[in-house]
C-alpha positions as CSV (number, residue, x, y, z in Angstrom):
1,X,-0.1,-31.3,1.7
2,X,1.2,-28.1,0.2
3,X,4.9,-27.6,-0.3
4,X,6.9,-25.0,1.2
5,X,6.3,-21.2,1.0
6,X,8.3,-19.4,-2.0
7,X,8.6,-15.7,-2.1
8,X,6.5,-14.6,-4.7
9,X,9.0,-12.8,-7.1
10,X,11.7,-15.4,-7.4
11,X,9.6,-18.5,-6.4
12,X,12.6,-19.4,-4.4
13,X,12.9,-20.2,-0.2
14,X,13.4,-17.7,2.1
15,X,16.6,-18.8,3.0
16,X,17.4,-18.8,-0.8
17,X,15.9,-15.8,-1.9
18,X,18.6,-12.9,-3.3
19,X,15.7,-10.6,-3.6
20,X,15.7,-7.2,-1.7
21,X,14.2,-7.9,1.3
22,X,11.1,-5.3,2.1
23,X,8.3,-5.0,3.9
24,X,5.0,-5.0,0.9
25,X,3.2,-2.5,3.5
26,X,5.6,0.2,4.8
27,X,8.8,-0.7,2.4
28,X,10.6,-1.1,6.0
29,X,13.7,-3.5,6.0
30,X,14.2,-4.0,9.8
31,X,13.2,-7.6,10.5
32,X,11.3,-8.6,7.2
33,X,10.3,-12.0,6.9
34,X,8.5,-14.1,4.3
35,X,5.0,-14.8,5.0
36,X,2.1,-17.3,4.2
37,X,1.4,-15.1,0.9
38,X,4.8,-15.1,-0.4
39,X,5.1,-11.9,0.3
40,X,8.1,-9.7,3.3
41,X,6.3,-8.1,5.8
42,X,8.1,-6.1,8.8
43,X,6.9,-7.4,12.6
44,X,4.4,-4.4,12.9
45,X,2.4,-4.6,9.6
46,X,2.3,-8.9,9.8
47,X,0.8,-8.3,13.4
48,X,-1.7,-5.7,12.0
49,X,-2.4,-7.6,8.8
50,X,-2.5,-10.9,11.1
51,X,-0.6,-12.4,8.3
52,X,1.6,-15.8,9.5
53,X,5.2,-16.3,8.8
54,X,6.1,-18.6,6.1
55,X,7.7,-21.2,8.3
56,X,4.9,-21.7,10.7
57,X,2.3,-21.6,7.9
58,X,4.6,-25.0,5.8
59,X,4.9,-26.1,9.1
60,X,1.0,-27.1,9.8
């Protein structure tokens, strides 16, 4: 079973992360969250990527 999703630049949680927080698509910062790829995505660009958040992906 895989372990939990790690942002991909610090290999750390979300909840621990001290990165900047940006979306990898737009470079927004409103509402970024960590994804299934390790990597932020703002709500518009994960819906359009179809990309799932981190927590929901560990959590399956």
């Amino acid at each position: 079973m895989p372990g939990p999703i790690l942002c991909s630049q610090c290999d750390k949680t979300e909840s621990n992360c001290n990165c900047d927080k940006y979306c990898t698509i737009c470079k927004g910062q409103i509402n970024v969250k960590l994804c299934a790829d390790g990597l932020y995505y703002c709500p518009d660009c994960r819906e359009a990527c179809d990309v799932a958040l981190a927590n929901e992906y560990s959590e399956h």
